[in-house]
C-alpha positions as CSV (number, residue, x, y, z in Angstrom):
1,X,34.9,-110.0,-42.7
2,X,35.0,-107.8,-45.5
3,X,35.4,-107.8,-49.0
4,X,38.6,-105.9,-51.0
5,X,39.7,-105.3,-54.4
6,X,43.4,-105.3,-54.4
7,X,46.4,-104.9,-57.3
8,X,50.1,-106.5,-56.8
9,X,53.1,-107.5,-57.7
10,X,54.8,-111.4,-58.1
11,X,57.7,-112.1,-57.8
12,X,58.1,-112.8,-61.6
13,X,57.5,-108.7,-61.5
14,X,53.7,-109.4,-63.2
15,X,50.8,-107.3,-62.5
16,X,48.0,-109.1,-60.6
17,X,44.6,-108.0,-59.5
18,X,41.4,-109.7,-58.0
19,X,38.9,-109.5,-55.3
20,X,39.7,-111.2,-52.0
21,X,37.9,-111.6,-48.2
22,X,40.1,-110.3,-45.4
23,X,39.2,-108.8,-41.8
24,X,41.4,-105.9,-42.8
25,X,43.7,-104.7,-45.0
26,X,46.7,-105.7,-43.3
27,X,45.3,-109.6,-42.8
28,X,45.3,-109.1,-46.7
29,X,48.7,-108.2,-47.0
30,X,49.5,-110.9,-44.9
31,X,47.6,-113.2,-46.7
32,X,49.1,-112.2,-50.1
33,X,52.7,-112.0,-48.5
34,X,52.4,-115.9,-48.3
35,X,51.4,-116.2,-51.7
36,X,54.5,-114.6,-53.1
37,X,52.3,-111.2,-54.1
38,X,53.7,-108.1,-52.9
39,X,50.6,-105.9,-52.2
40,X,50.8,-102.3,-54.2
41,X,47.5,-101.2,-53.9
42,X,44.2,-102.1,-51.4
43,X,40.6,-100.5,-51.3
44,X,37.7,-101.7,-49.5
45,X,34.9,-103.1,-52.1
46,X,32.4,-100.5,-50.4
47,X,34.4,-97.6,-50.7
48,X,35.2,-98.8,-54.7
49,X,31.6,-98.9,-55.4
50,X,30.6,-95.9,-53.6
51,X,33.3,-93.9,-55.5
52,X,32.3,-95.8,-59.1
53,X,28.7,-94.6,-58.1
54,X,30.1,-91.0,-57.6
55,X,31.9,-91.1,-61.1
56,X,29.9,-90.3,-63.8
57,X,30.0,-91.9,-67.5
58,X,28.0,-90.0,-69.9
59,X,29.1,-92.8,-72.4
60,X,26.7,-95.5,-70.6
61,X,23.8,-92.9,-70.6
62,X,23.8,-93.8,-74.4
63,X,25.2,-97.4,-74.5
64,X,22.8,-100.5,-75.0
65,X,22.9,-103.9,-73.5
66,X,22.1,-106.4,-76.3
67,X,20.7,-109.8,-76.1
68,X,24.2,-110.9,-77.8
69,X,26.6,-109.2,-75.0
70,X,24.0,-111.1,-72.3
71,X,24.5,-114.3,-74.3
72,X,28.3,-113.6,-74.5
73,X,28.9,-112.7,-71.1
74,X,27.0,-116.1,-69.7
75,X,28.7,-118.7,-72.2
76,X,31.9,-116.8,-70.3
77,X,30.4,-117.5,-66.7
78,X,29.7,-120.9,-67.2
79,X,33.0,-121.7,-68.7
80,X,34.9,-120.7,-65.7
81,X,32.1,-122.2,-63.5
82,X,32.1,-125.4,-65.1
83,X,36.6,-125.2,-64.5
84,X,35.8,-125.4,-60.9
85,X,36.0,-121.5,-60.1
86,X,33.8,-120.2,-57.0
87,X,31.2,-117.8,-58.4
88,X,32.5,-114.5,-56.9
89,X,35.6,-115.1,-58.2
90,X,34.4,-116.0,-61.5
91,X,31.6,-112.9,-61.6
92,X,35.5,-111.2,-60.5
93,X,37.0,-112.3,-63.8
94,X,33.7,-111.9,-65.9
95,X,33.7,-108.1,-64.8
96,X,37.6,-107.8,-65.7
97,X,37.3,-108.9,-69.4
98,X,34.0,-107.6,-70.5
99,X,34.0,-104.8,-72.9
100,X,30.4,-103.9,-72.9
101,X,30.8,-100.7,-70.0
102,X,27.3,-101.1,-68.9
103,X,26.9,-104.8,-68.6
104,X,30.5,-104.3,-67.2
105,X,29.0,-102.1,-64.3
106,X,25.6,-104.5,-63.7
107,X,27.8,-107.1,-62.9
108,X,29.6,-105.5,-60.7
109,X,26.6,-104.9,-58.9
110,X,25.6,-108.4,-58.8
111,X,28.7,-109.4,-57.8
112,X,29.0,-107.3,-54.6
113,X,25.5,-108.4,-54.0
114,X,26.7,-112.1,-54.0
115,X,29.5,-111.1,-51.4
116,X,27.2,-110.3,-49.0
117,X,25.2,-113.0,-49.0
118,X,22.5,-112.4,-51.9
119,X,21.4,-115.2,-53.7
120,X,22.8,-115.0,-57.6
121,X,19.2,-114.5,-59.0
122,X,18.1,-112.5,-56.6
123,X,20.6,-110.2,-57.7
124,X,20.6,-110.2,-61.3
125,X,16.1,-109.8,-60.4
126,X,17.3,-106.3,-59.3
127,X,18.6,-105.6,-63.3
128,X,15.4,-106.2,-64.9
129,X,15.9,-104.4,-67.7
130,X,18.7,-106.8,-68.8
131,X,18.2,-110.5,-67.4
132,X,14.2,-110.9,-68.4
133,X,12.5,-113.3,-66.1
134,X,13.2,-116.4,-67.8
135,X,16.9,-115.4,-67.3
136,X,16.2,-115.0,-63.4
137,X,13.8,-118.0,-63.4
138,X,16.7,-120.6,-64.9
139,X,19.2,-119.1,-62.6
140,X,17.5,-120.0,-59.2
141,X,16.6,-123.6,-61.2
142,X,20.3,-123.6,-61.4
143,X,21.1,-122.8,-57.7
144,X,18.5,-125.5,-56.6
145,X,19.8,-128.6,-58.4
146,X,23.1,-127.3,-58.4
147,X,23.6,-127.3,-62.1
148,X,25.1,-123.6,-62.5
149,X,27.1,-124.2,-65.4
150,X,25.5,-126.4,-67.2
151,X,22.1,-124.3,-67.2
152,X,23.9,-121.1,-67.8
153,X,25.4,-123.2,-71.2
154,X,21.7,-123.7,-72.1
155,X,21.2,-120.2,-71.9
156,X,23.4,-118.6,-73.5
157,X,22.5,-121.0,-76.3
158,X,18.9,-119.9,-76.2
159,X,20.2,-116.3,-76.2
160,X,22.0,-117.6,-79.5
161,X,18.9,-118.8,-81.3
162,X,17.3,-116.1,-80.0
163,X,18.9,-113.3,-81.7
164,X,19.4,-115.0,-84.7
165,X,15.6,-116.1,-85.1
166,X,15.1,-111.8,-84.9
167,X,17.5,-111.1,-86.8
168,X,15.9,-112.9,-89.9
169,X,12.9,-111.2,-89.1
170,X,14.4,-108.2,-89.1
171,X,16.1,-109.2,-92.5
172,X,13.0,-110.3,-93.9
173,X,10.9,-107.0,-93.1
174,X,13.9,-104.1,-93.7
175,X,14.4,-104.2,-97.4
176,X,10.4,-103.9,-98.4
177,X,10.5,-101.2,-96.0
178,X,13.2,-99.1,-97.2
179,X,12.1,-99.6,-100.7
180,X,8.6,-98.5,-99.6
181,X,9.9,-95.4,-98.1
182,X,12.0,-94.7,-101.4
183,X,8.8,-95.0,-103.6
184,X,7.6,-92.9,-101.1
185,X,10.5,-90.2,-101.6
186,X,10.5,-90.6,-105.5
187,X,6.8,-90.0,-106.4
188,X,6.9,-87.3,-103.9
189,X,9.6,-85.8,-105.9
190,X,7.5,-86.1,-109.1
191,X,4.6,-85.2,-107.8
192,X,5.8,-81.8,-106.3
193,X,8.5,-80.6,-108.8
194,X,8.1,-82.2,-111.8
195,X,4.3,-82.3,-112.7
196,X,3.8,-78.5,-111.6
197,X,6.3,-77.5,-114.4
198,X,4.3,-79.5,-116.8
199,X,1.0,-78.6,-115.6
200,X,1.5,-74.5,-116.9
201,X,2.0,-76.0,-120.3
202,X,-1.4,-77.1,-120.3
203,X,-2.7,-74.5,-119.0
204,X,-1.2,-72.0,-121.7
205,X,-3.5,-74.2,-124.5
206,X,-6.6,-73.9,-122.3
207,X,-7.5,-77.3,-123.5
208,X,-9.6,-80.4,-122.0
209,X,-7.1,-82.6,-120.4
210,X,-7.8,-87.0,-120.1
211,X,-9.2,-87.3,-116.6
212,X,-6.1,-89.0,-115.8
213,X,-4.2,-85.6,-116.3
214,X,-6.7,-83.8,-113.8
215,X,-6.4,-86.3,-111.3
216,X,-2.8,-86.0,-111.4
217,X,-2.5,-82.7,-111.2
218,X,-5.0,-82.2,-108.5
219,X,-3.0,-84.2,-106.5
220,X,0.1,-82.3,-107.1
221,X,-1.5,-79.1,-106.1
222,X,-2.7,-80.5,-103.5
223,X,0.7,-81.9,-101.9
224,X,2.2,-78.8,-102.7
225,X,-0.1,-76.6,-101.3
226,X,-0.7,-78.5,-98.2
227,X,1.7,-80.8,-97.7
228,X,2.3,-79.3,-93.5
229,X,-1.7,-80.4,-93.3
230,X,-1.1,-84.0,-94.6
231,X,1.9,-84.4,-92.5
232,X,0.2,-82.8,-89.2
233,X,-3.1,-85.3,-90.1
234,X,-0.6,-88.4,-90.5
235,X,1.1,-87.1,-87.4
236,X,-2.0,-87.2,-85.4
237,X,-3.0,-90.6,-87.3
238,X,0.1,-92.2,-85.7
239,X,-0.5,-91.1,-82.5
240,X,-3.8,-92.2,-82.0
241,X,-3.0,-95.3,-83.6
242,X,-0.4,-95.8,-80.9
243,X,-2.6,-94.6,-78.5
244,X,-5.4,-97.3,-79.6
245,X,-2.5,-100.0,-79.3
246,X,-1.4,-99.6,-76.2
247,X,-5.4,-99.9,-74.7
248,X,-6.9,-104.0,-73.8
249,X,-8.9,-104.0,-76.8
250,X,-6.3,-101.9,-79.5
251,X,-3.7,-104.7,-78.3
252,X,-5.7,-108.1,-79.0
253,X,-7.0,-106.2,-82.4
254,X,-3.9,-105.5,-83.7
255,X,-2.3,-109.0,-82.8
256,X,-4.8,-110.5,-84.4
257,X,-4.7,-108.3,-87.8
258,X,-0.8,-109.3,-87.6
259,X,-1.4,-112.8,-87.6
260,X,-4.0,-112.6,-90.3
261,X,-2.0,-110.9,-93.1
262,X,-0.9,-112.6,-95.8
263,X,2.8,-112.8,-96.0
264,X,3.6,-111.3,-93.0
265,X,1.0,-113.1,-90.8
266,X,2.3,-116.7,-91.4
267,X,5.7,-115.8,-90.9
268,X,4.7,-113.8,-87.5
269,X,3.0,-117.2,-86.2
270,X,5.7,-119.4,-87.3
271,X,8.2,-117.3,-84.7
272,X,5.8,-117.1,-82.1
273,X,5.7,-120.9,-82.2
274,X,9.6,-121.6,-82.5
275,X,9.8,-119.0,-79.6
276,X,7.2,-121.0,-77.6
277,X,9.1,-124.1,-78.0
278,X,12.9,-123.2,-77.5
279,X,11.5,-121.0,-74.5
280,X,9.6,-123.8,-72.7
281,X,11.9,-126.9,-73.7
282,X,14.9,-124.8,-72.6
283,X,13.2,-123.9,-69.1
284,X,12.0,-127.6,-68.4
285,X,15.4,-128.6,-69.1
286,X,16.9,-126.3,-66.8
287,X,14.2,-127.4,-63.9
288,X,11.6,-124.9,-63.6
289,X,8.3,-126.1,-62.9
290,X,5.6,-126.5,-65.8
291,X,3.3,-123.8,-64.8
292,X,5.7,-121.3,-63.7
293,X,7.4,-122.0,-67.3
294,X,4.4,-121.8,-69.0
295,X,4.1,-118.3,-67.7
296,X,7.1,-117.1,-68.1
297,X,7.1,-118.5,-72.0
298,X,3.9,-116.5,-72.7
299,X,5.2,-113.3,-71.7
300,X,8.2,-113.8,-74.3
301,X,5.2,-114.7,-77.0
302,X,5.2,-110.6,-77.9
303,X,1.6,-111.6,-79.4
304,X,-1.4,-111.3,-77.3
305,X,-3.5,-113.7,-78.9
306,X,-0.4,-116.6,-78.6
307,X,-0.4,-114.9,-74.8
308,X,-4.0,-115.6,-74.2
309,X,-3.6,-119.0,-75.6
310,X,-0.7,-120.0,-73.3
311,X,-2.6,-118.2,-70.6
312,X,-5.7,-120.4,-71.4
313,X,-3.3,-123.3,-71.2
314,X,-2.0,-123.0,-67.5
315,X,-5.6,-122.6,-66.3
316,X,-6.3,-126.0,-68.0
317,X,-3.0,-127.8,-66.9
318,X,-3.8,-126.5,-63.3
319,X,-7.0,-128.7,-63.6
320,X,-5.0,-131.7,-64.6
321,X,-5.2,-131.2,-68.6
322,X,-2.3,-132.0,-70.7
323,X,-0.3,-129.5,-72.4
324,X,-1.5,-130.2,-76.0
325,X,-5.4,-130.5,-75.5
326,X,-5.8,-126.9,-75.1
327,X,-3.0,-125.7,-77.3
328,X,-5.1,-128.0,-80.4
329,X,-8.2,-126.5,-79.3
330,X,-7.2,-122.8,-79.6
331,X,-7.1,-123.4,-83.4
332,X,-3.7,-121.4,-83.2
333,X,-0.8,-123.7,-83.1
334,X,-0.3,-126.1,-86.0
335,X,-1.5,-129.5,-85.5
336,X,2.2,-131.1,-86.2
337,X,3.4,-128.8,-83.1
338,X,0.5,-130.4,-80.8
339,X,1.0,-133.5,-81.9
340,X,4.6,-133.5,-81.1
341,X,3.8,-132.3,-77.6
342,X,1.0,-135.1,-77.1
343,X,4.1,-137.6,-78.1
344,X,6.5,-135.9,-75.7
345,X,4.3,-135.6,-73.0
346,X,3.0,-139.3,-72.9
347,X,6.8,-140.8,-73.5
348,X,8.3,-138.1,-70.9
349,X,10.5,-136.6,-73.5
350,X,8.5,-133.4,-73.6
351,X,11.7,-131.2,-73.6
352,X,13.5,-133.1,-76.7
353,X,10.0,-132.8,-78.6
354,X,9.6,-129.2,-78.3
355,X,13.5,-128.8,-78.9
356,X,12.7,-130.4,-82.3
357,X,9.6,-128.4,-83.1
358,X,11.8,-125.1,-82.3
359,X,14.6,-126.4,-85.1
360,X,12.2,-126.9,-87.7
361,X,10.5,-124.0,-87.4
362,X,13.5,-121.9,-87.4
363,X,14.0,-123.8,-90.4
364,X,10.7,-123.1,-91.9
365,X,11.4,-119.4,-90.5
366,X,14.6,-119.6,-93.1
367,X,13.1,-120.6,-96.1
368,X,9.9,-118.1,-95.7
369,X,12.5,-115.7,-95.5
370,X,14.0,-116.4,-98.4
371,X,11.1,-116.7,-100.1
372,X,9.9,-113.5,-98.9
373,X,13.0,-111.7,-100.1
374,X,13.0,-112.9,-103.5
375,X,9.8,-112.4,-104.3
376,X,9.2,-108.8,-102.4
377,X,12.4,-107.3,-104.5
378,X,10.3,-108.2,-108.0
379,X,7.3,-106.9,-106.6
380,X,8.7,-103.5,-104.9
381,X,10.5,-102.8,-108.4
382,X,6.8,-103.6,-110.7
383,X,5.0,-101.1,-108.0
384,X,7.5,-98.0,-108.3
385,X,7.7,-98.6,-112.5
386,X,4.2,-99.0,-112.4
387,X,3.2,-95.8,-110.6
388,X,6.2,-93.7,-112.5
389,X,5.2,-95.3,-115.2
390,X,1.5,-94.3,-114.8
391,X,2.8,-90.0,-113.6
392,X,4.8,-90.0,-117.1
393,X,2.0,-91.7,-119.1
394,X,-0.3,-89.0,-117.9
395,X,2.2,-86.4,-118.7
396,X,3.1,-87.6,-122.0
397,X,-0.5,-88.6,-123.7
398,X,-2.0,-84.7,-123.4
399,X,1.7,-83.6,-124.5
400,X,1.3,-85.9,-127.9
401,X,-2.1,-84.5,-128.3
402,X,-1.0,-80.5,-128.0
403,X,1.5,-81.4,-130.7
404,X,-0.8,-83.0,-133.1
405,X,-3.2,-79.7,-132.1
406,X,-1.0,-77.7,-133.1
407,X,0.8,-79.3,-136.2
């Protein structure tokens, strides 16, 4: 039997289309003929793919799947799996409605994978730059306890929370950035344009400048003069740098400097740990194992040093620990958060415990931002007028002192 995409006509005169099994095409027009659609146009779903595989879209070459289309597109799949629709047919209607034209053309491919007899997670495993394994892992939860939709609700809710706990960090880290890089632009500005001018009026006096004045203008000859050195040094910098980080050792150092800063750091843990719980409390609910869920939540930590601890963790449950013993005795998680797990794990309501810890740290995660934000905007603005403040000073005091020379 195969498989045929196939557009028509009712009897109303409305355009219809869908995906249907048939031994041929004329079984298909028969078929169709009895449900009052007059068959316009037929292909076989191998020859459509083939021929979408031959057309090229230099659009998706450039087009992004984001965790919010993913999210999207599932919170649409379970709807019409939980309305009683078969899952070809609703993967059929998913494809026909999403915008996104990559996502658009993944499940395409996932769906002609179902109609040949693939499991659903097996085929979305074959996108794995899109569905992560936690995706993959839930799904095949799903197919075992026959729980599709409601497990597919979960994760597009976890999706949800998910973008929206980066976003805030995002938020939280872009404005000090951008006004970093325009103290950066404006003392550069200074530095190379304005304080050479100045500088030949000194020298025209040929007297002793404040040490403040030197230093200044040292430094301005020296970005003028070699600025293509200091930017091919601070090229090479960056490169080793991200050379270092990508080795064993440069990973776990730099995790741990990240975690031990002092604004930044706090902020860092507090998402790993929301992260750890949402991702393990959503996975338990959906029927993974513990230890296969453990492992999957570590590799979504995008710390090492959380990684490691989680890691440390399965070895221990594996030998009959609990969860919380070795999560307290890593030193990293918050004593609350163990707590709560110790609660959860001896009342067997482990997945509504670490669903609570998530919230409130998300909530924490809020008000840190905010806290961040006002506080970096004062700061940002004192550093800049304190370091224009400090060019024009040393401009300004030899100036005053020429003019009392020469009155």
């Amino acid at each position: 039997m195969a498989v045929f995409e196939y557009r028509g006509l009712t009897a109303a005169g409305k355009n219809v289309k869908g995906v249907r099994d048939a031994d041929s095409a004329k079984a298909l027009r028969a078929l169709l003929r009895k449900e009052g659609i007059l068959l316009t146009e037929v292909v076989e779903e191998a020859k459509a793919s083939a021929k979408r595989r031959r057309e090229v879209d230099f659009s998706q070459l450039f087009s992004r799947v984001s965790a919010l289309d993913v999210a999207l597109a599932t919170r649409q799949l379970a709807t019409l799996i939980k309305s009683g629709v078969p899952l070809a047919e609703a993967l059929g209607a998913l494809i026909d409605q999403l915008e996104q034209p990559k996502l658009k053309t993944i499940f395409t491919a996932v769906r002609e994978k179902v109609n040949e007899g693939t499991s659903f997670s097996d085929a979305l495993s074959a996108h794995p730059a899109v569905f992560e394994p936690l995706y993959v892992n839930m799904v095949a939860a799903a197919e075992a306890s026959g729980t599709m939709d409601a497990v597919l609700m979960r994760l597009a809710d976890f999706l949800d929370a998910h973008v929206k706990l980066k976003n805030k960090v995002v938020s939280a880290l872009a404005y000090p950035a951008f006004m970093f890089l325009m103290s950066i632009a404006v003392i550069s500005i200074m530095m190379i344009v304005v304080v050479p001018k100045v500088s030949g009026i000194f020298a025209d006096f040929n007297q002793t400048l404040p040490w403040y004045t030197t230093l200044l203008i040292f430094t301005s000859d020296l970005l003028a003069g070699w600025w293509w050195l200091i930017v091919i040094l601070a090229g090479i910098a960056a490169f080793g740098v991200q050379r270092w980080r990508k080795t064993p050792k440069g990973v776990l150092a730099w995790d741990k400097m990240m975690l031990t800063l002092p604004i930044f750091g706090k902020l860092q843990l507090m998402v790993g740990v929301s992260r750890f719980s949402r991702t393990l409390s959503t996975l338990l609910a959906s029927g993974v194992p513990l230890l296969r869920a453990m492992e999957i939540t570590g590799n979504v930590l995008g710390n090492s040093v959380l990684v490691k601890v989680v890691d440390d963790a399965r070895a221990s449950i594996r030998e009959g620990e609990s969860i919380a013993q070795p999560l307290k005795r890593s030193g990293k998680f918050p004593p609350i958060v163990t707590h709560m797990i110790a609660i959860g794990e001896r009342s067997g309501q482990l997945e509504e415990m670490l669903e609570h810890v998530a919230i409130a740290y998300d909530q924490q995660v809020d008000a840190r931002v905010a806290m961040m934000t006002s506080l970096l905007e004062p700061v940002m603005i004192v550093v800049m007028g304190g370091v224009a403040g400090g060019i024009a000073f040393s401009i300004l005091m030899p100036l005053l002192q020429l003019n009392e020379f020469i009155q």
